[in-house]
C-alpha positions as CSV (number, residue, x, y, z in Angstrom):
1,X,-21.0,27.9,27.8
2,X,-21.5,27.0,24.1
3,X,-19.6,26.1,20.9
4,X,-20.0,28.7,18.2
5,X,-17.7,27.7,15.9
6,X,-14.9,24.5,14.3
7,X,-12.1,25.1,12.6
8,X,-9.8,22.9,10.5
9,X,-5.7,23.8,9.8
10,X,-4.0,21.2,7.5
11,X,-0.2,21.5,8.2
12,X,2.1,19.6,5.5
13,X,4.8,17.9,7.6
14,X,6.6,16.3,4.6
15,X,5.3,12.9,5.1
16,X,1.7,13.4,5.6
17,X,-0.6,16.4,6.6
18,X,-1.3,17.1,10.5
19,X,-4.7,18.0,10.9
20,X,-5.7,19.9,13.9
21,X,-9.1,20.8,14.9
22,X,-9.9,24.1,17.2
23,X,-13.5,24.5,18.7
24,X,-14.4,27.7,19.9
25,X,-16.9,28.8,23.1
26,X,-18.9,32.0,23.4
27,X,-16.5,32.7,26.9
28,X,-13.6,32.2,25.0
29,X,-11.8,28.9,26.3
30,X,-11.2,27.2,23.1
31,X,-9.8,23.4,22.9
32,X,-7.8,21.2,20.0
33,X,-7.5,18.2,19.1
34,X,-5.7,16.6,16.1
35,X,-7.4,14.3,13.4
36,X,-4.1,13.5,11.6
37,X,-5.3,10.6,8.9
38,X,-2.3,9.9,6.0
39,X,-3.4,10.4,2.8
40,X,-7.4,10.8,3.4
41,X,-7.2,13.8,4.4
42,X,-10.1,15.5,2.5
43,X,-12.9,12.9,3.2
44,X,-11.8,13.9,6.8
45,X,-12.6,17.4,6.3
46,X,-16.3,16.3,5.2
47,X,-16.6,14.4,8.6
48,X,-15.9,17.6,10.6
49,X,-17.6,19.5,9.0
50,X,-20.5,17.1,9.3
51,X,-19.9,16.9,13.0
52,X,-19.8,21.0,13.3
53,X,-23.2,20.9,12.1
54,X,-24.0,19.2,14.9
55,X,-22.2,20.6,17.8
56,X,-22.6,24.1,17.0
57,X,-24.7,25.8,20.0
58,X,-24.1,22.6,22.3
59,X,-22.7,22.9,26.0
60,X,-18.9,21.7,25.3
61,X,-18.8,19.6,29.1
62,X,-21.5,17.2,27.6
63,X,-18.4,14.6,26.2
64,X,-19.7,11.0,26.7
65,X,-23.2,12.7,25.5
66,X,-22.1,14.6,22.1
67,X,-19.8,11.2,21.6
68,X,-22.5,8.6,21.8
69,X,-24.7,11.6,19.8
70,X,-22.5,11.6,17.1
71,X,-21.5,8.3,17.0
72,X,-25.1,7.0,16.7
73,X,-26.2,9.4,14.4
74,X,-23.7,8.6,11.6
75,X,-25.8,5.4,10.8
76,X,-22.4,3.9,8.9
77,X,-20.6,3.6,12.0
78,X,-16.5,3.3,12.7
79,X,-14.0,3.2,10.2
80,X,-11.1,6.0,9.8
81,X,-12.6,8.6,8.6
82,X,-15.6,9.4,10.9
83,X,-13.7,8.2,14.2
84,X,-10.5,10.4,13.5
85,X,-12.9,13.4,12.8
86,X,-14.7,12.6,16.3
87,X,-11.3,11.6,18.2
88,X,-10.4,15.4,17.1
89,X,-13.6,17.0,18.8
90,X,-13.6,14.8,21.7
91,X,-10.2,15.9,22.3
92,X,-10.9,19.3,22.3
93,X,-13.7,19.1,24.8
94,X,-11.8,17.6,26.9
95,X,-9.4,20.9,26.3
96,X,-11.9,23.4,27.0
97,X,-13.4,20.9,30.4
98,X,-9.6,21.0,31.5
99,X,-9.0,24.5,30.9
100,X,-12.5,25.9,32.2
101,X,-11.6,24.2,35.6
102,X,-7.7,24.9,35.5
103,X,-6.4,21.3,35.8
104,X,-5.0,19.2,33.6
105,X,-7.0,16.1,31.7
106,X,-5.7,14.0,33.4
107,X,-7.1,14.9,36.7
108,X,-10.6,14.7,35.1
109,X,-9.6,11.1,34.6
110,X,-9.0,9.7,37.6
111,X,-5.4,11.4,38.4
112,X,-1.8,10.4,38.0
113,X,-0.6,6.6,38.0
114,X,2.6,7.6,35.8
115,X,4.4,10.9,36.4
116,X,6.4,10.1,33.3
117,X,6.5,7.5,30.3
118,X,8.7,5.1,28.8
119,X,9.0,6.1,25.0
120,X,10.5,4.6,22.0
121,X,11.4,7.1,18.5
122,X,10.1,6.2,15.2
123,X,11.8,8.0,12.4
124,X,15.7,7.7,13.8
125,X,16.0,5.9,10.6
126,X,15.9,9.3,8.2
127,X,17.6,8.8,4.6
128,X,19.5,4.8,6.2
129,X,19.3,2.8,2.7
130,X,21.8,-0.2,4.0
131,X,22.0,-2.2,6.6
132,X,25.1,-0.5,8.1
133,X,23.4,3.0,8.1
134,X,20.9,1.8,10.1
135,X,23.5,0.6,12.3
136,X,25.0,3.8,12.5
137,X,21.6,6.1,13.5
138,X,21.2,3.3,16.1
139,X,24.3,4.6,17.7
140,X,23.4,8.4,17.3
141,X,19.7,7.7,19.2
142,X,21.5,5.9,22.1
143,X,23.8,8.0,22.7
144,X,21.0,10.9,23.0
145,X,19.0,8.5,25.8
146,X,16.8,6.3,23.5
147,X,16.5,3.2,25.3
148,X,13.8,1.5,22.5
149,X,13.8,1.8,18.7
150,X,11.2,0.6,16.0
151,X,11.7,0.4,12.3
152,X,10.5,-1.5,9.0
153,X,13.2,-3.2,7.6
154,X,11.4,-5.0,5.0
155,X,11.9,-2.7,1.8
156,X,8.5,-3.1,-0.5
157,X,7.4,-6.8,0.4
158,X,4.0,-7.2,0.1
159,X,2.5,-10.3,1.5
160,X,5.2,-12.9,0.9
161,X,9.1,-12.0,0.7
162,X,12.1,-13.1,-1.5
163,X,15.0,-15.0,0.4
164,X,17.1,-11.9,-0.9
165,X,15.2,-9.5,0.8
166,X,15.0,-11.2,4.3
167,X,18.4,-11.9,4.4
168,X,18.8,-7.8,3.9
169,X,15.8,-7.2,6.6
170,X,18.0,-9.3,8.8
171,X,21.4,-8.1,8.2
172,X,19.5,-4.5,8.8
173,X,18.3,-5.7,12.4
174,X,21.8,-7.5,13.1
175,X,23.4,-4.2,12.2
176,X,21.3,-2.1,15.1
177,X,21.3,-4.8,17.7
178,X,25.3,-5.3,17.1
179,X,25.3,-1.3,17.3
180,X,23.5,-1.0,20.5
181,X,24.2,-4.6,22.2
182,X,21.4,-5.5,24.7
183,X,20.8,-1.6,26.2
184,X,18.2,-1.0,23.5
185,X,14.8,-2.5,22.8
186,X,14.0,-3.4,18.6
187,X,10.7,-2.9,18.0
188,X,9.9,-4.3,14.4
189,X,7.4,-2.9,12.5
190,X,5.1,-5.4,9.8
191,X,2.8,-2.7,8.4
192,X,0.3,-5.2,7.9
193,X,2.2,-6.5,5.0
194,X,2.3,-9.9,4.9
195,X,0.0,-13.2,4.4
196,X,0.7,-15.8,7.7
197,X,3.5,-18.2,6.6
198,X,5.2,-15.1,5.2
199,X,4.9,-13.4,8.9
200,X,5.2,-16.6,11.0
201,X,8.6,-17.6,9.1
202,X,9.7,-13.8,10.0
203,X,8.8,-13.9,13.4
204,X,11.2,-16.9,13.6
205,X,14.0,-16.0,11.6
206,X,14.1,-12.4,14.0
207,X,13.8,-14.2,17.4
208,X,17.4,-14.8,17.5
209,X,17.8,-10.7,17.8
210,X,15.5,-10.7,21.1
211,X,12.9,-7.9,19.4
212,X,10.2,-6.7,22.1
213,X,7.8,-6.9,19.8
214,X,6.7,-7.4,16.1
215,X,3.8,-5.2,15.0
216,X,1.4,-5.7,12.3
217,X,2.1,-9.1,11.2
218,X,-0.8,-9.6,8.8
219,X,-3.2,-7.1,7.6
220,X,-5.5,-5.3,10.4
221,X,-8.9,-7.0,8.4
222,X,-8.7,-10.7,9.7
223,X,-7.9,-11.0,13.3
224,X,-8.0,-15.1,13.1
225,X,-5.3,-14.6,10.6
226,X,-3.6,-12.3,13.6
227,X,-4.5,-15.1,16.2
228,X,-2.8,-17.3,14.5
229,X,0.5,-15.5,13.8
230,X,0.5,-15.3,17.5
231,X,0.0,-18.3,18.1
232,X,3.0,-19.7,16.2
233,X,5.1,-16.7,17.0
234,X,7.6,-17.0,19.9
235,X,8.2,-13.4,19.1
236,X,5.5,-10.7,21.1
237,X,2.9,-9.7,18.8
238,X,1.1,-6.5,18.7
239,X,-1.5,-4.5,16.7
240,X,-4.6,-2.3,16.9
241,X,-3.7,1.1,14.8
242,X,-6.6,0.4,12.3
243,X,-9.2,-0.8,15.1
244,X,-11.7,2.0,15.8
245,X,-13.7,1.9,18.9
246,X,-13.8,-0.6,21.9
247,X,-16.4,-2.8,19.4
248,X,-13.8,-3.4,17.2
249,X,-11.1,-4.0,20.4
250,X,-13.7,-6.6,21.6
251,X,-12.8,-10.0,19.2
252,X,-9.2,-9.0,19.4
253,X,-9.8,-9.5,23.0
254,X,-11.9,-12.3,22.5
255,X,-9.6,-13.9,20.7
256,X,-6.2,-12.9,22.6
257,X,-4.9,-12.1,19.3
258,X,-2.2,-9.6,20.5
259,X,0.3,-9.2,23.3
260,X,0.8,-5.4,23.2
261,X,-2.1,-3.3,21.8
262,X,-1.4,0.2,20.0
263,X,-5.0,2.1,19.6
264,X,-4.2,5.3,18.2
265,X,-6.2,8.6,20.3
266,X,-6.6,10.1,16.4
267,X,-8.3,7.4,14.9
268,X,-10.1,4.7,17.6
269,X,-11.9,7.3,19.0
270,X,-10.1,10.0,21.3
271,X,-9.0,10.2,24.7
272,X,-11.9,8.6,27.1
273,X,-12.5,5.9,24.3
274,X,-8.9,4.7,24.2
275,X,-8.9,4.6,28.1
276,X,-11.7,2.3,28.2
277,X,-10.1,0.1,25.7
278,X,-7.3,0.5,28.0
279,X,-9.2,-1.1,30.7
280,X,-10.5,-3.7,28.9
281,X,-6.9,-4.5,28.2
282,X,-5.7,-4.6,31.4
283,X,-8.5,-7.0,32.9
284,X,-6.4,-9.3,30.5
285,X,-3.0,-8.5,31.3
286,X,-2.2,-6.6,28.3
287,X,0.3,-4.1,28.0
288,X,-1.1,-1.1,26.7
289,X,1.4,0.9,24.1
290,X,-0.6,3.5,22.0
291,X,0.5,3.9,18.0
292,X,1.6,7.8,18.3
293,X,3.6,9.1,15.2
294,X,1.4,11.8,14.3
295,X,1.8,15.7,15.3
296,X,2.1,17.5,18.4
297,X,-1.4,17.8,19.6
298,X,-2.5,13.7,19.4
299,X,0.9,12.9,21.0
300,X,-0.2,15.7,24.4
301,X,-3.6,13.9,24.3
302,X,-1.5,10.7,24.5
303,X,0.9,11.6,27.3
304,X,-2.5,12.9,29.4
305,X,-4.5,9.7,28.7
306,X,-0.9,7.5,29.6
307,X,-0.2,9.4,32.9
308,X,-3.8,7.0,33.8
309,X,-3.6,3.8,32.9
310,X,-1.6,1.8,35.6
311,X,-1.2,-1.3,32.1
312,X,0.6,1.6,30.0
313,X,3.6,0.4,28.8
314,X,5.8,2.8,26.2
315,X,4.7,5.4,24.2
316,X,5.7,6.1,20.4
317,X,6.9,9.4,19.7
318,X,9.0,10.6,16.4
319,X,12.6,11.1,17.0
320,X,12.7,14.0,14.7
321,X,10.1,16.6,12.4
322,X,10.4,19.1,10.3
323,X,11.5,22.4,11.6
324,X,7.9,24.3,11.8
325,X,6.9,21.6,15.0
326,X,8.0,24.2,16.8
327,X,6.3,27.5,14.9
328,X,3.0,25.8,14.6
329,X,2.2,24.9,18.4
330,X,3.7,25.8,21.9
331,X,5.0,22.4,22.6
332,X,7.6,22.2,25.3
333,X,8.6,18.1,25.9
334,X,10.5,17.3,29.1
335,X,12.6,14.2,28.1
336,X,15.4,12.7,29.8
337,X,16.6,8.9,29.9
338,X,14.2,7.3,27.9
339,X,11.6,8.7,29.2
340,X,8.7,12.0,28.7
341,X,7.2,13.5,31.5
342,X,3.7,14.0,31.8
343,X,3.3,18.1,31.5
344,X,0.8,19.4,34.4
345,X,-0.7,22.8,32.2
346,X,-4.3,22.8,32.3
347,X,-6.3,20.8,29.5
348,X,-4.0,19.1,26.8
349,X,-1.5,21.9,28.1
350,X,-0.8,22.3,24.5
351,X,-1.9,25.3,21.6
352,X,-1.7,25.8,17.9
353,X,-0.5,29.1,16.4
354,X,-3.2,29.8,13.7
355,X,-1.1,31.8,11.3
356,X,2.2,29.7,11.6
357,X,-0.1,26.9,10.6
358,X,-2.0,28.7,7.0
359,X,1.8,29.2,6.4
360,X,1.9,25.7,5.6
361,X,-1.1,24.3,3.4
362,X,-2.0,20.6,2.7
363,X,0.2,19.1,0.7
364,X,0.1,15.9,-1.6
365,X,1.5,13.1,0.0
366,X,1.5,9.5,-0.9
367,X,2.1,6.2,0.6
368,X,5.4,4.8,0.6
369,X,5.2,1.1,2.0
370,X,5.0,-0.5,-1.2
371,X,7.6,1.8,-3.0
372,X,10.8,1.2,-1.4
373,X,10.9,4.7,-0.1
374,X,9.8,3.8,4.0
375,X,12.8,5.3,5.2
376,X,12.6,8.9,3.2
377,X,10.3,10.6,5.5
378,X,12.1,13.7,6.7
379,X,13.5,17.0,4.4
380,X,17.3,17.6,4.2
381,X,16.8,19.9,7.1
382,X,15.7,18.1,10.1
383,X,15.1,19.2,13.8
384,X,15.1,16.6,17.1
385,X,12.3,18.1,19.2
386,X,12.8,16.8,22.1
């Protein structure tokens, strides 16, 4: 078997663009994978294409081979750009190895330790402005199952943060955890936002609401800055989205600088990569909890690659998309009580509908951390999907 061809569809999804890659064999078992990357979206068509010129005529079972191959070969090495664009292909191998043999991925790594996954919803939050509406969603999500929510409730706050605007963050995390009592996990979200007083005085002020863990404290570049939020922090700290590859995992672990670590199976590197990380982390007794609000291809690769790690803890997944989730693949989620069972289809168990997907072209899309508008990430018309 060879590859013969790659092909790129960018799917607006209102907030960002999805990007989902499909490699093609000459015996017709084909594989995706998803490179979703906000707002860089077109140097990430660049790395493909780079990495089609070389896999092009290659045998598609060669993974750990064409990864090292490509990985090697791009001289500047890491970073988002070239590891989404090879966390894409990788992916997709592993598709066409799954497929070819009629198991699922999962069974090429080592079998089942989870049959299903803890999760918690991003986005349940759509359009909530004040404190009280965020109560209210909160309410709506538990009563559909949703045991664990995460937010940012920190408006535009960039590094350090007005008295006026805590007290708001605060009231906003008193609202939900009054809404839902003690049945539901808070998961706040940093973004990488602030300098370390800044975080350290947050992390105190939102002990008193019992949050499982506060992500991104300080910006992904320093990880001693990290270290020593954690340090003063009697709040659970986690991180990892912007870490690509197990060689930049390694001073995180080095350092113990988190309690929970998110790698993201888009960016850090694709499936086998992240479980490695993965084991790294559990020879230290961290939880492993993979950032996963991208589209529906990354989050199948994510349920295969958490059905294997016995340190997997909870899984990210959006609470809500826009209405062509379900035109533009064949997803089919089984959730119930908190939790997503891991599908048993061969490969990812998961394919994209070409034309559905050129029926929605890449879109300009900008970030909103620093504009006030975090919490407008959904159209009028929005769909649950699972």
């Amino acid at each position: 078997m060879k590859i013969v061809d790659i092909k790129i569809f960018v799917v607006d999804c209102f907030r960002t663009n999805w990007v989902f890659v499909k490699v093609y064999t000459d015996e017709g078992i084909n594989g995706v994978g998803e490179a979703t990357l906000e707002y860089k979206e077109k140097a990430l068509l660049g790395a493909i294409e780079h990495i089609k010129e070389y896999l092009v005529g290659k045998n598609p079972f060669e993974i750990e081979k064409h990864w090292h191959a490509i990985y090697r070969d791009a001289y500047w090495r890491g970073g988002a750009v070239l590891m989404s664009g090879l966390s894409a292909v990788e992916m997709a191998l592993w598709d066409i190895l799954g497929k070819s043999l009629g198991v699922p991925v999962y069974q090429l790594l080592g079998g089942k330790v989870n049959d299903k996954v803890r999760i918690y919803v991003n986005g349940w939050f759509a359009g909530a402005k004040e404190p009280e509406e965020f109560g209210e969603k909160a309410k709506l999500a538990m009563e559909r199952g949703i045991s664990a929510l995460k937010w940012d409730p920190f408006g535009k706050s960039y590094l350090n943060i007005s008295n006026e605007d805590l007290e708001k963050a605060l009231r906003c995390i008193a609202s939900v955890r009054e809404a839902c009592g003690n049945k539901v996990d808070l998961l706040i979200e940093g973004h990488g936002r602030f300098n370390i007083p800044t975080a350290v005085k947050i992390a105190k002020e939102i002990e008193q609401f019992k949050p499982m863990l506060f992500e991104e404290p300080v910006p992904p570049d320093n990880l001693d800055a990290l270290k020593e939020v954690k340090e003063r922090s009697t709040v659970a700290i986690s991180a990892g989205e912007r870490l690509y590859t197990r060689w930049d995992y390694r001073p995180l672990f080095d350092k113990m600088a988190a309690d929970y670590i998110q790698p993201d199976i888009s960016h850090a590197g694709g499936i086998m990569e992240l479980k490695k990380i993965a084991a790294e982390a559990e020879s230290r007794y961290i939880p492993f909890a993979p950032h996963n609000p991208s589209g529906p291809i990354a989050n199948a690769a994510t349920l295969q690659l958490a059905a294997t790690c016995p340190n997997f803890e909870i899984l990210e997944i959006m609470y809500s998309d826009v209405e062509w989730r379900h035109d533009v693949t064949n997803e089919a989620l089984v959730y119930k009580d908190s939790y997503m069972t891991i599908p048993s289809k061969p490969g990812l168990g998961i394919e994209i509908n070409e034309e559905e997907c050129l029926k929605h072209p890449y879109q300009v899309h900008t970030l909103r951390h620093y504009t006030g508008a975090l919490t407008d990430i959904r159209p009028a018309k929005t769909e649950f999907y699972f």
